[in-house]
SELOTOR-778597 format. One line per field, with one value per residue: residue in one letter; x, y, z of N, C-alpha, C in turn. Coordinates in nm, 4 decimals, decimal comma. Layout:
BEGIN
resn <- [A:...]
n.xx <- [X:...]
n.yy <- [Y:...]
n.zz <- [Z:...]
ca.xx <- [X:...]
ca.yy <- [Y:...]
ca.zz <- [Z:...]
c.xx <- [X:...]
c.yy <- [Y:...]
c.zz <- [Z:...]
***
This chain:
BEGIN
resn <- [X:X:X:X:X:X:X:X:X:X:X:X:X:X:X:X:X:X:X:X:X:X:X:X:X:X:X:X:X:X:X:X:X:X:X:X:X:X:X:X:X:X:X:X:X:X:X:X:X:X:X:X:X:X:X:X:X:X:X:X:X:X:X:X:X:X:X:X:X:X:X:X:X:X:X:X:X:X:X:X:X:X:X:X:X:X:X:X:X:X:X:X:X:X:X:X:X:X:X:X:X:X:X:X:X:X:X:X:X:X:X:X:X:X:X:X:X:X:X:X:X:X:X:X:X:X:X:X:X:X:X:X:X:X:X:X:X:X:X:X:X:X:X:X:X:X:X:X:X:X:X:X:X:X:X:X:X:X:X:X:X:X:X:X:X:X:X:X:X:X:X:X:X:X:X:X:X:X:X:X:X:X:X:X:X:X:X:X:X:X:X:X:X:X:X:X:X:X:X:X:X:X:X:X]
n.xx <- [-2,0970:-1,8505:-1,8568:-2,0759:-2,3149:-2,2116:-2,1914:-2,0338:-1,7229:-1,4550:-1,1156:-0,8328:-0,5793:-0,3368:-0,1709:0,0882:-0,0582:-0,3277:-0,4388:-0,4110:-0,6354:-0,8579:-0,8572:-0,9345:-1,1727:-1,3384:-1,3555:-1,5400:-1,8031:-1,8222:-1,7933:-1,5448:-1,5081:-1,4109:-1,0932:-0,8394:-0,5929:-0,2756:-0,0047:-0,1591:-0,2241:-0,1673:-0,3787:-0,6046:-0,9455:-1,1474:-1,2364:-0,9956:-0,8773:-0,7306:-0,7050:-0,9226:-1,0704:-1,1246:-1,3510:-1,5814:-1,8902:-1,9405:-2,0163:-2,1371:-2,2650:-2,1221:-1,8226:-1,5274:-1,1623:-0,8823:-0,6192:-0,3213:-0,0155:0,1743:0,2055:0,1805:0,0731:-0,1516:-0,3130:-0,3248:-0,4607:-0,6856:-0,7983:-0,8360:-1,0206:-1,2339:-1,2359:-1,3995:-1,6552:-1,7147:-1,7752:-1,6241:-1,5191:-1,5082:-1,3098:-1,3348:-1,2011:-1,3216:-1,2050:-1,0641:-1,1094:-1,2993:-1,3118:-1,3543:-1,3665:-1,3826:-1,2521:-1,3410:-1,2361:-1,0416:-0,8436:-0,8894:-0,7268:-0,6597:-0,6715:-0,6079:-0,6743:-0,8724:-0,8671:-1,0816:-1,2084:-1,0082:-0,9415:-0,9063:-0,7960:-0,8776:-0,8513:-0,6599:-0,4336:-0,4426:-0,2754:-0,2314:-0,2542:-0,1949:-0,1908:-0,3983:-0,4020:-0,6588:-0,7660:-0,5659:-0,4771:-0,4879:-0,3402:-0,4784:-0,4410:-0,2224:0,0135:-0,0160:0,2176:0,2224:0,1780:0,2504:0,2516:0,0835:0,0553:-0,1539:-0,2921:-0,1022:0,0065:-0,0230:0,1158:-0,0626:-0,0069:0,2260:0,4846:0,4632:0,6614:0,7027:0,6116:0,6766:0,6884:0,4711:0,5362:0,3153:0,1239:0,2965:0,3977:0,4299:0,4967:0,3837:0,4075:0,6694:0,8874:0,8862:1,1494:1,0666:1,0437:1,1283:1,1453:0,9527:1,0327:1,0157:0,8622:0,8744:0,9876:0,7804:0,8490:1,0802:1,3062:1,3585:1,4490:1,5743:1,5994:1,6112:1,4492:1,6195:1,6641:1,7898]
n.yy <- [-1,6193:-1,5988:-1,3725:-1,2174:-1,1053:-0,9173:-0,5765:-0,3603:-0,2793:-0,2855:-0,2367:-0,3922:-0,2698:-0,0650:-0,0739:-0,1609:-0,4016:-0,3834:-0,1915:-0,3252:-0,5087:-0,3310:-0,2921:-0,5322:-0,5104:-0,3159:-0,3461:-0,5582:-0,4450:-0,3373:-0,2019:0,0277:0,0939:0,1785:0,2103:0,0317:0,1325:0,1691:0,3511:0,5244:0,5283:0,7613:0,9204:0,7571:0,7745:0,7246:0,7318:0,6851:0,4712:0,4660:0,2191:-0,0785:-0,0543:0,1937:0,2070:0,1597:0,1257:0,1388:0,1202:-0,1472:-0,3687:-0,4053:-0,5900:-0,7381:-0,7459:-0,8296:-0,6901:-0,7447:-0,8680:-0,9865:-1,2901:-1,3861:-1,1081:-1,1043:-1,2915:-1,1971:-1,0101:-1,0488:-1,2533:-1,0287:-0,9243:-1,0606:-1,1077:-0,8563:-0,9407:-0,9132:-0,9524:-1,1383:-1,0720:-1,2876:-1,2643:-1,2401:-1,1933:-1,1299:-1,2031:-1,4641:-1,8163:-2,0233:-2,3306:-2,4211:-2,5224:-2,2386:-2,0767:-1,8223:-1,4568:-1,5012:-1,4006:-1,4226:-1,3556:-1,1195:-1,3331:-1,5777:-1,8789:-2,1751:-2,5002:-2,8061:-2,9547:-2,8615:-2,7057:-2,4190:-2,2623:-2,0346:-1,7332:-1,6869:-1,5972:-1,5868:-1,5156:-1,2941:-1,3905:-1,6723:-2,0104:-2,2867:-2,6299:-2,9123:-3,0588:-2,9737:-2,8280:-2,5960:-2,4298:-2,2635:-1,8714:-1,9196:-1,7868:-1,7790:-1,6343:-1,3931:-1,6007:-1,7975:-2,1706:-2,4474:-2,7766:-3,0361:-3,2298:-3,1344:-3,0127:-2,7751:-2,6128:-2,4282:-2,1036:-2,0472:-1,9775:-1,9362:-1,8699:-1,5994:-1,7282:-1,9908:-2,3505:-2,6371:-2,9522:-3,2388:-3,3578:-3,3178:-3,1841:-2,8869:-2,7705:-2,6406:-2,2749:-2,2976:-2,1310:-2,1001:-2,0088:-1,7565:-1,8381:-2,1556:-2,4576:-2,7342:-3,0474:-3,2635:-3,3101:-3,0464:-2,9668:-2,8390:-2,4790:-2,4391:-2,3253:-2,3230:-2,2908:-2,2239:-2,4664:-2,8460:-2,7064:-2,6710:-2,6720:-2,4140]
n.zz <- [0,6760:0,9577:1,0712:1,0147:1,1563:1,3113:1,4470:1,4705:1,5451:1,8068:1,8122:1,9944:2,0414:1,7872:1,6339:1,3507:1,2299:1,3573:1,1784:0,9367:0,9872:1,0380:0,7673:0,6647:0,8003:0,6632:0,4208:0,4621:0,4953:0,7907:1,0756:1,1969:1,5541:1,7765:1,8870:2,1522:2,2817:2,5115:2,4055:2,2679:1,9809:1,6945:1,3900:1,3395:1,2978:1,4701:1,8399:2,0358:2,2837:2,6033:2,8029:2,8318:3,0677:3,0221:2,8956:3,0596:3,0159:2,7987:2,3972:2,4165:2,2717:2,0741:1,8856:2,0003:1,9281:1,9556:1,7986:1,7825:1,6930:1,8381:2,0308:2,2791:2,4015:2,2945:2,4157:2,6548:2,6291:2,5346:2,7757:2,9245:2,7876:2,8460:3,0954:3,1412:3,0278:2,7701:2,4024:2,1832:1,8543:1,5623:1,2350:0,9296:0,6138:0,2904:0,0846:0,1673:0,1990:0,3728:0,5286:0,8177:1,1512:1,4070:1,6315:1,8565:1,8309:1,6544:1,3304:1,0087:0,7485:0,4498:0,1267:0,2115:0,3079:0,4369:0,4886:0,4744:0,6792:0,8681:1,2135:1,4203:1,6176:1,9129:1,9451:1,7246:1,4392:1,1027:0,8709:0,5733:0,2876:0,3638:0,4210:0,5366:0,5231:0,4914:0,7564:0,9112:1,2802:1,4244:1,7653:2,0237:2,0433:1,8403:1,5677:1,1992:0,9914:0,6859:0,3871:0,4792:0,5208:0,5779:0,5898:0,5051:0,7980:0,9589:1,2653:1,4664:1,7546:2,1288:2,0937:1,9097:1,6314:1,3198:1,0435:0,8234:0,4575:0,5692:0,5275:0,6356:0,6367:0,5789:0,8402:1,0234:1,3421:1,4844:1,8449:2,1339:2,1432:2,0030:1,7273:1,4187:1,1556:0,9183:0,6008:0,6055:0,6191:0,7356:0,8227:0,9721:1,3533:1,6092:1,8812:2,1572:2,2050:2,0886:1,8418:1,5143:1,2173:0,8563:0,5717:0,5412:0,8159:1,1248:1,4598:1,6698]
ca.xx <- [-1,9618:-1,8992:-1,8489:-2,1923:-2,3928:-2,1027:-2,2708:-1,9263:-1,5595:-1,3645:-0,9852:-0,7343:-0,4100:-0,3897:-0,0730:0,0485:-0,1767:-0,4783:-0,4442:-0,4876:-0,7388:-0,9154:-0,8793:-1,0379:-1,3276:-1,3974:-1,3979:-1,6642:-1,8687:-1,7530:-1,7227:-1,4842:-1,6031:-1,2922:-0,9278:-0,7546:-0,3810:-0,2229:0,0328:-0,2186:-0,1310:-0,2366:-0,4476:-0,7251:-1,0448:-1,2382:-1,1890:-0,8532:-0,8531:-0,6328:-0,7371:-1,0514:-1,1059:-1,1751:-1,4495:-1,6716:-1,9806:-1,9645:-1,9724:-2,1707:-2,2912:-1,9491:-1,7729:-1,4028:-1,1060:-0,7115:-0,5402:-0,1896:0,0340:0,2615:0,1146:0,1698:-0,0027:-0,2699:-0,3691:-0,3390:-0,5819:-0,8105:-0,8099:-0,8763:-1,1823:-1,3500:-1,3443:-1,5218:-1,7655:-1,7302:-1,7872:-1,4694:-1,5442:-1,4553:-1,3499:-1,2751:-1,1796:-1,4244:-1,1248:-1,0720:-1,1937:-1,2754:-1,3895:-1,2978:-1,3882:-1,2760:-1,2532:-1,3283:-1,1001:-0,9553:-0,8436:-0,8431:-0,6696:-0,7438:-0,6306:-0,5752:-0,7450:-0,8762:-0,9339:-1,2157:-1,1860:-0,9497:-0,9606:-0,8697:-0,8291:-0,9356:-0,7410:-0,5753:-0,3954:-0,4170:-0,2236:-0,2551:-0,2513:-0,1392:-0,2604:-0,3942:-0,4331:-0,7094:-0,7195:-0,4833:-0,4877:-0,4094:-0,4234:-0,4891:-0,3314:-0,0972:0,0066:0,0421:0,2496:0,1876:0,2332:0,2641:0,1692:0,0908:-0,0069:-0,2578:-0,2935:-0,0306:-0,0741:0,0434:0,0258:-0,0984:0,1060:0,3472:0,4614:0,5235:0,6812:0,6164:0,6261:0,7581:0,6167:0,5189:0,4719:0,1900:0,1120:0,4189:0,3272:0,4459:0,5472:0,3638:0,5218:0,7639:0,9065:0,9200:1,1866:1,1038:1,1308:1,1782:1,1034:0,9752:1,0095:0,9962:0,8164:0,9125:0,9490:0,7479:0,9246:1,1943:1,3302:1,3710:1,5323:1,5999:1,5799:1,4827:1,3993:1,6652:1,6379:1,8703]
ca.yy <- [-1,6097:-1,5818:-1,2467:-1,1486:-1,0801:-0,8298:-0,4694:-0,2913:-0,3913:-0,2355:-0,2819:-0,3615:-0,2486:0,0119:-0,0446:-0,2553:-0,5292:-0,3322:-0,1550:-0,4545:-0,5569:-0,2335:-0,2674:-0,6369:-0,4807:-0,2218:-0,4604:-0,6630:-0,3405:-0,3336:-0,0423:0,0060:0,2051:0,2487:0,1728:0,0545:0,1328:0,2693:0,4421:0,6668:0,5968:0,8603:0,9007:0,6673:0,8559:0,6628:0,7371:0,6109:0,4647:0,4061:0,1045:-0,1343:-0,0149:0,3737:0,2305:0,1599:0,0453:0,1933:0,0175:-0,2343:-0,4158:-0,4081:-0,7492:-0,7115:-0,7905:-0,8375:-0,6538:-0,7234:-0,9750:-1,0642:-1,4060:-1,3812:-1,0575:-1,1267:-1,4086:-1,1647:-0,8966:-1,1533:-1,2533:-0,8927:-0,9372:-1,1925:-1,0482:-0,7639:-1,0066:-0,8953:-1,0287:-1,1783:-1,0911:-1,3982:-1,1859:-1,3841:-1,1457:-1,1488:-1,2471:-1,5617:-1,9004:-2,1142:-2,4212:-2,5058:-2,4438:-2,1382:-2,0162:-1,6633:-1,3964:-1,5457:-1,3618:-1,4571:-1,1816:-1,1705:-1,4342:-1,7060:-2,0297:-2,2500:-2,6184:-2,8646:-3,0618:-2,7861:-2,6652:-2,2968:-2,2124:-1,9140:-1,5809:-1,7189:-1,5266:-1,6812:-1,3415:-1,2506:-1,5446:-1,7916:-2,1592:-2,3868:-2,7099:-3,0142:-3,1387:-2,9468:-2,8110:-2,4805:-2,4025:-2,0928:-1,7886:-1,9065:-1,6937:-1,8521:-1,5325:-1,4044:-1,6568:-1,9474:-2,3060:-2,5481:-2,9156:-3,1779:-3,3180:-3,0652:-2,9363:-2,5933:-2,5932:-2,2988:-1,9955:-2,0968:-1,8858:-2,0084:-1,7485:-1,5843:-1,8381:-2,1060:-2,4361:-2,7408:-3,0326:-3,3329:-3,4459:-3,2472:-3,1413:-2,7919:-2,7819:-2,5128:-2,1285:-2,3107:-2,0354:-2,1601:-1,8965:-1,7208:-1,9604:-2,2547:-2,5629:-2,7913:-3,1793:-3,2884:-3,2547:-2,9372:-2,9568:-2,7005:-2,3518:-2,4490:-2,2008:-2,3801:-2,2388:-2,3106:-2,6038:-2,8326:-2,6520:-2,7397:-2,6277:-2,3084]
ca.zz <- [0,7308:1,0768:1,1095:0,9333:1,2554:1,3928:1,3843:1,4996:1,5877:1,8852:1,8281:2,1156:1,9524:1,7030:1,5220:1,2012:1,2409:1,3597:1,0298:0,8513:1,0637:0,9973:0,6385:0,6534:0,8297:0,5922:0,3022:0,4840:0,5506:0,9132:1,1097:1,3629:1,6414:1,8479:1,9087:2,3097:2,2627:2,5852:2,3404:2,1786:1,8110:1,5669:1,2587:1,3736:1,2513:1,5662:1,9105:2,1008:2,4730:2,6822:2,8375:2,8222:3,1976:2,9868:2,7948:3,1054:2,9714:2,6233:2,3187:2,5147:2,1664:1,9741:1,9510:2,0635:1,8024:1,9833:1,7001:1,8134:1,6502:1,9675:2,0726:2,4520:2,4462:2,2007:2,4466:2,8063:2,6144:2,5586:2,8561:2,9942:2,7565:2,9259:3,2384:3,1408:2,9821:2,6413:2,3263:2,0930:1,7453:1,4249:1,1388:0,7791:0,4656:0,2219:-0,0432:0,1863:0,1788:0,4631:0,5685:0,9249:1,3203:1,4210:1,7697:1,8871:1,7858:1,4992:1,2471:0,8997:0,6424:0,2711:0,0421:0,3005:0,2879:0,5269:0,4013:0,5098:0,8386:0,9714:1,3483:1,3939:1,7709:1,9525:1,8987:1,6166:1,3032:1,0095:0,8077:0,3961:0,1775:0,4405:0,3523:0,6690:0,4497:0,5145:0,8540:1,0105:1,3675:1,5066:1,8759:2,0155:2,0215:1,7230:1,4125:1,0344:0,9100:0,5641:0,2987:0,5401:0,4358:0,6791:0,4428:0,5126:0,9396:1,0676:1,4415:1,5315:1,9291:2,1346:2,0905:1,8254:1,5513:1,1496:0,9992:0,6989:0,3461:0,5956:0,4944:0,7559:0,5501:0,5905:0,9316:1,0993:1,4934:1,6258:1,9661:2,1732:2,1529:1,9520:1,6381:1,2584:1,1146:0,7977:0,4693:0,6749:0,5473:0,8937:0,7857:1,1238:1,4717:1,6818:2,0245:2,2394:2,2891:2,0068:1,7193:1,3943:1,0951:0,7581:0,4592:0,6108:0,9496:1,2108:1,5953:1,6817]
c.xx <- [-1,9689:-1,9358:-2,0036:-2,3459:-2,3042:-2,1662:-2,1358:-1,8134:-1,5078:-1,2311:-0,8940:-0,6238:-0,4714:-0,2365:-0,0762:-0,0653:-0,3290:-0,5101:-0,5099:-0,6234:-0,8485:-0,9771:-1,0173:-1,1779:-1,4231:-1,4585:-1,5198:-1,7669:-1,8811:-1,7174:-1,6290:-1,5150:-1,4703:-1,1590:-0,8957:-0,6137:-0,3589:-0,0786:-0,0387:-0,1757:-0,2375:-0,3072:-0,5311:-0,8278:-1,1633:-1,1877:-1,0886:-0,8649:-0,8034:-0,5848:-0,9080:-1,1328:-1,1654:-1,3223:-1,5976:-1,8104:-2,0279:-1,9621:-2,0464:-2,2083:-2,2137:-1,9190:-1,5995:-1,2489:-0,9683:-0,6200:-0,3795:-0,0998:0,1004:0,1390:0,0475:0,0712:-0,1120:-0,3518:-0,3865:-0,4386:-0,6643:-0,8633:-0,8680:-0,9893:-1,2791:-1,3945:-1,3988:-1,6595:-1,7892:-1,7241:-1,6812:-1,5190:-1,4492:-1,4371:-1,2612:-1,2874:-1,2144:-1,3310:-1,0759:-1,1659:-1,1835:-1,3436:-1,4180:-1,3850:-1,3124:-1,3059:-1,2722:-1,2343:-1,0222:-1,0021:-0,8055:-0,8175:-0,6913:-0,6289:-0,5896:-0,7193:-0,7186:-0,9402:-1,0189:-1,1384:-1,0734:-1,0102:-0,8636:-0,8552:-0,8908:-0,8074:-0,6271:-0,5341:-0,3786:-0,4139:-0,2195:-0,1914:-0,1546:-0,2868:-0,2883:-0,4927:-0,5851:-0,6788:-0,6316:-0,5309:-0,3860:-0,4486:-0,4237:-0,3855:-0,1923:-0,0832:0,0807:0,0944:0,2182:0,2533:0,2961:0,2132:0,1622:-0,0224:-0,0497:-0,2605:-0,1350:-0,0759:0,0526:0,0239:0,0121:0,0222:0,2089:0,3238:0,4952:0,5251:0,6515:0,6965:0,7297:0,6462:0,6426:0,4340:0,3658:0,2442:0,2339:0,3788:0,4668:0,4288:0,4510:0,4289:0,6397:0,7566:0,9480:0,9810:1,1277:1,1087:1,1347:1,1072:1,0880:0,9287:0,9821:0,9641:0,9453:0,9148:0,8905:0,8639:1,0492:1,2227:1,3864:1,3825:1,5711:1,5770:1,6643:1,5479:1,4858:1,6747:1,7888:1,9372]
c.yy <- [-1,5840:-1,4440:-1,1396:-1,0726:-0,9476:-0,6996:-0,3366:-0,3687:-0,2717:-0,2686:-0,2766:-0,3865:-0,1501:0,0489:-0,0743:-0,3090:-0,4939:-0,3059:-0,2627:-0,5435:-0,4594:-0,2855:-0,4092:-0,5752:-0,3889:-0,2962:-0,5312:-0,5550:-0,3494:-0,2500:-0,0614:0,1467:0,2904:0,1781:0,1855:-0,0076:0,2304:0,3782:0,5512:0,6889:0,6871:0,8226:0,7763:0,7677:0,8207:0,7124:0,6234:0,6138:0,4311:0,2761:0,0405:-0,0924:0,1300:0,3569:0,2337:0,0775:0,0913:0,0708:-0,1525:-0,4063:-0,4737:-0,5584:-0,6673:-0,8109:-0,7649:-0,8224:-0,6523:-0,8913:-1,0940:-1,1779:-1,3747:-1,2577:-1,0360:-1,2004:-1,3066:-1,0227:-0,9474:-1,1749:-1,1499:-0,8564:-0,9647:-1,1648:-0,9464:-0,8038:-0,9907:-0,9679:-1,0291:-1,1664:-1,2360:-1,2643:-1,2455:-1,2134:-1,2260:-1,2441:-1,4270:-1,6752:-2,0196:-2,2145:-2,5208:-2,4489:-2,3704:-2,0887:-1,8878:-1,5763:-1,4685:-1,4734:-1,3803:-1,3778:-1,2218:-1,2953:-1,5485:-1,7771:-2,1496:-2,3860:-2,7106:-2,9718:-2,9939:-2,7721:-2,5524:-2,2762:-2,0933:-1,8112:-1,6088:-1,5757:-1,5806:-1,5479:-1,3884:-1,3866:-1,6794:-1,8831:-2,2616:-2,5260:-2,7921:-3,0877:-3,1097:-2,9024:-2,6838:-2,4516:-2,2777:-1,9724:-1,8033:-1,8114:-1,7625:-1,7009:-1,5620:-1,4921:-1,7951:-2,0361:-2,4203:-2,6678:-3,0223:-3,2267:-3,2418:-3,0340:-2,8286:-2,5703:-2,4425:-2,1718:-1,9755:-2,0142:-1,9401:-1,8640:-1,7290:-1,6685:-2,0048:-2,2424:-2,5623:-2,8524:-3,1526:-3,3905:-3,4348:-3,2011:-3,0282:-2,7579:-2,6005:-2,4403:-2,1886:-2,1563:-2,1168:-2,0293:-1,8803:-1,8225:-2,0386:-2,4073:-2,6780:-2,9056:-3,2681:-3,2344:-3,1346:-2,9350:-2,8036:-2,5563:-2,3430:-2,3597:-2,2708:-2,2241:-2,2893:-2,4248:-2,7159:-2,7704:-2,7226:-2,6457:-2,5252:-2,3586]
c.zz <- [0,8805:1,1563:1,0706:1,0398:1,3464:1,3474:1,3813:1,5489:1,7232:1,8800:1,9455:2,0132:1,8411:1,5868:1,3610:1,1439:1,2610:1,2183:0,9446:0,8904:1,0513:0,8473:0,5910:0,6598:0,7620:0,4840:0,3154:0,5037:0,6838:0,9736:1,2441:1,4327:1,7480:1,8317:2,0572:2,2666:2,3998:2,5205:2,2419:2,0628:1,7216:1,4276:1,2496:1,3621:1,3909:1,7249:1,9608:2,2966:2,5147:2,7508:2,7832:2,9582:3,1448:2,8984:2,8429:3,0880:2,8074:2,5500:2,3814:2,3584:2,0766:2,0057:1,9251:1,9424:1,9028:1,8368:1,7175:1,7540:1,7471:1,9907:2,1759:2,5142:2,4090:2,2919:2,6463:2,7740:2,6248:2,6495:2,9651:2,9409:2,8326:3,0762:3,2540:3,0763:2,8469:2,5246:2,2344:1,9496:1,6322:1,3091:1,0561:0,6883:0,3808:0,1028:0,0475:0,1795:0,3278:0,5281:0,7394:1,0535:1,3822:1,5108:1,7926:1,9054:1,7467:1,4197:1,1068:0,7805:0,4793:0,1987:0,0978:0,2713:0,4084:0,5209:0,5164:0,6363:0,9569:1,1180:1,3773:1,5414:1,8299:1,9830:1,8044:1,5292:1,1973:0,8854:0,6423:0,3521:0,2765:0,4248:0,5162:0,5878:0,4837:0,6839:0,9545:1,1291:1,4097:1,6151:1,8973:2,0646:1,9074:1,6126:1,3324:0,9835:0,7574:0,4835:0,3283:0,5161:0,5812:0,6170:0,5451:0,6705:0,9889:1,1571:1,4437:1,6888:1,9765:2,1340:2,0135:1,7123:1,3671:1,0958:0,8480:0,5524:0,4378:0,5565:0,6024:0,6575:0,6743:0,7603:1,0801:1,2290:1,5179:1,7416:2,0024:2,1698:2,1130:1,8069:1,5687:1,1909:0,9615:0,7246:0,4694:0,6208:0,6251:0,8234:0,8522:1,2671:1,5417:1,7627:2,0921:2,2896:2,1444:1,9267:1,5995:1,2792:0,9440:0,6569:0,4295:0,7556:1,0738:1,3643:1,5952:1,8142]
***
């Protein structure tokens, strides 16, 4: 798996999503070593830092995990990775299945499935039992919320969100940082930035 060489995790973010991101890593025997939240959330058993600028040269080994759901800032932590030179952890739940190319920092949560000839981008989310069919295409920084389906030669462009159990049928193209509401049932292309809604999925 890809994650099988990872000896520790460092989380940036330490809310919801870390949590679950936690929990993945435990499952895989995965330790996490710290948490950077400038809100200082509680009941983290690991140390808490303020920034990535507090960690200095610690942790020098650790690979680096953007635990935050928000796209836009999932994709400007990252970024604040790289120029400290650090390494982007891959981390797949053991209860997933996946067959695709998957970019650094992507996260794949349990019971999701990632079918054969996929393309996964880098700092992806691909959240609890969300489906990324055959062939499809996700760019980076996107999130498949839980229970999302995205069927056979779909594209997801970078930053774009499918909300949770929305379904994008065969061969369908999401529009960069376009939003798939909730439920939504997308039968047709999305233009970039757009907000779709509904069955089927019509622009807001």
């Amino acid at each position: 798996m890809p994650d099988a060489q990872i000896a520790g995790l460092v989380l940036v973010g330490g809310g919801g999503h870390a949590r679950s991101i936690a929990d993945v890593a435990a499952r895989r025997g995965l330790r996490v070593l710290a948490v950077v939240d400038p809100s200082g959330p509680e009941g983290w058993d690991v140390p808490v830092f303020a920034s990535l600028a507090d960690l200095a040269e610690s942790f020098a080994t650790a690979s680096f995990v953007v635990a935050i759901g928000d796209n836009a800032v999932r994709a400007r932590e990252a970024a604040a990775i790289d120029s400290q030179g650090r390494t982007h952890g891959v981390l797949v739940a053991a209860t997933a299945t996946v067959a695709p190319q998957v970019g650094d920092g992507t996260q794949i949560l349990e019971h999701a499935h990632v079918g054969p000839g996929a393309r996964v981008g880098r700092g992806v989310i691909v959240n609890t039992s969300a489906v990324v069919e055959h062939d499809v295409v996700v760019g980076d920084y996107a999130h498949v919320a839980p229970g999302a389906t995205l069927l056979g030669a779909a594209q997801v462009g970078s930053g774009a969100l499918i909300g949770a159990r929305a379904v994008v049928l065969p061969s369908v193209n999401v529009g960069a940082g376009a939003v798939v509401g909730a439920g939504s049932v997308v039968v047709r292309d999305v233009p970039p930035g757009a907000v779709v809604t509904g069955v089927p999925a019509r622009r807001q």
